[in-house]
N, C-alpha and C positions, 0 to 999 in steps of 0.2 A: 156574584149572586148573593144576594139577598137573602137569612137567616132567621128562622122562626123556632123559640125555642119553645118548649112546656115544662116550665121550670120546675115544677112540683116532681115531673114523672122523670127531669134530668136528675134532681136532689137525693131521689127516690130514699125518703123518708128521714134525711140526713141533713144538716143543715141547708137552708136557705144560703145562706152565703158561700156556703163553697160552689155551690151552680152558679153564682154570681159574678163569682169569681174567675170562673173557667169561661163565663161568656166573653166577661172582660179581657182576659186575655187571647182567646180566640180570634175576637174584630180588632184586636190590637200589630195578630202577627198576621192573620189574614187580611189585613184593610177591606174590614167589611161591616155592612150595616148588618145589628142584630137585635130582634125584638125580641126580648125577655117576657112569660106571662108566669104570674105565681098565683094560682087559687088565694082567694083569700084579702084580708087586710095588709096594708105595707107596713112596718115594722114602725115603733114610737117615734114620731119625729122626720117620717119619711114622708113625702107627696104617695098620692095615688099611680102618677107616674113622674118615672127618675129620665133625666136625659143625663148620660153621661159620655159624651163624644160621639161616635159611632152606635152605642148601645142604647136603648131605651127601654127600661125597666117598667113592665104596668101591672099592679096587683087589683086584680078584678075578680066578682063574687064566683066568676065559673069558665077558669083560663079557656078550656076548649072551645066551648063557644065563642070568645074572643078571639080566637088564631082561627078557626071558621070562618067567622066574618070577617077578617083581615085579609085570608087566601083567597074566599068567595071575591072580593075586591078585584084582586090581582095575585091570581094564584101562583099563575106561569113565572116561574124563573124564580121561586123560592126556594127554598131547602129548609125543612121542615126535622126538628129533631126533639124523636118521641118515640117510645117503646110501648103505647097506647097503641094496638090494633085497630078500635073503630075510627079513631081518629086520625093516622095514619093511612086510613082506605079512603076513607070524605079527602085527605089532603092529597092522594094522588088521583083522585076523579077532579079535583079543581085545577089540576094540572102540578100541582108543586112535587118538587122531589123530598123527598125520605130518608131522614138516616136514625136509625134504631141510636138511644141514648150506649148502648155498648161499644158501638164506632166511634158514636162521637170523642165517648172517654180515651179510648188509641189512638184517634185522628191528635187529640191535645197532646196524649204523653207523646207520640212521634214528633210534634210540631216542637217541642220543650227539648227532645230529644235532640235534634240538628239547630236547637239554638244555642243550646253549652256545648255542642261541638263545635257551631261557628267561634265562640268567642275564648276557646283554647288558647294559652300562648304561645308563640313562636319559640320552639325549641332551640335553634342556633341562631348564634352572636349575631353571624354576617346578615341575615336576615333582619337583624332589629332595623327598625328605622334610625333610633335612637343611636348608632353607631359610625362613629367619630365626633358624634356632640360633647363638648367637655362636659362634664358632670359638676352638681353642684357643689360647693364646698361643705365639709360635716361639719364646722361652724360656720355662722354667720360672721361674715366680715365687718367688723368696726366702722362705724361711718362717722366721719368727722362732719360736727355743727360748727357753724358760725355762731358766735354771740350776740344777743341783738345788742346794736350801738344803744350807745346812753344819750338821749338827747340835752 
């Protein structure tokens, strides 16, 4: 499902980048498409809109209106994340689902949460994979050159 954020109202008055940042990781551990919209002009140096992988960033003069006409489009089967009331009631009469920027923020810490759990390391020996591989030496072993011949 398809991801529609309101970046200003996920920010909520706080940097631009860290909602940026949470998108980016979001369609990174969810493998999913995410449209990002930020009120406003994009930062010095930046296009109007960013594509970056799955995520696509667009800074436009009045994001709700722009996530409006996106959902009016193809509302159905979006998932729409916004703590904005009018605009949250327009996006489930277009059919898109809702989730209040407060979830969205638990939904990420939970997701972050069971991914440094997955990558714990393996408390016993016999478990390693690495076990019975000989280990490297703590020096490097001397490698003998040949001379080049003298012609």
């Amino acid at each position: 499902m398809p991801w529609v954020v309101d970046g200003n109202n996920l920010a909520g008055g706080s940097s631009r980048e860290k909602a940026r940042q949470a998108v980016l990781a979001l369609a990174h551990r969810e493998k999913v498409k995410v449209v990002l919209f930020f009120d406003g002009a994009p930062p010095p140096g930046s296009p109007p809109v960013e594509r970056l992988g799955s995520v696509e960033v667009r800074y436009v003069p009045h994001a709700d209106t722009a996530i409006l006409a996106l959902l009016r489009k193809d509302g159905r089967g979006w998932r729409l994340v916004s703590s904005d009331q009018a605009l949250a009631a327009q996006a489930r009469h277009v059919g898109a689902e809702v989730m209040p920027v407060r979830t969205f923020w638990r939904k990420l810490e939970a997701l972050e949460a069971s991914s440094r759990a997955a990558c714990k390391p393996v408390p016993a020996a016999e478990d390693d994979y690495r076990a019975g591989v000989t280990p490297l030496p703590a020096k490097p072993l001397p490698v003998r050159r040949k001379r080049p011949r003298k012609l």
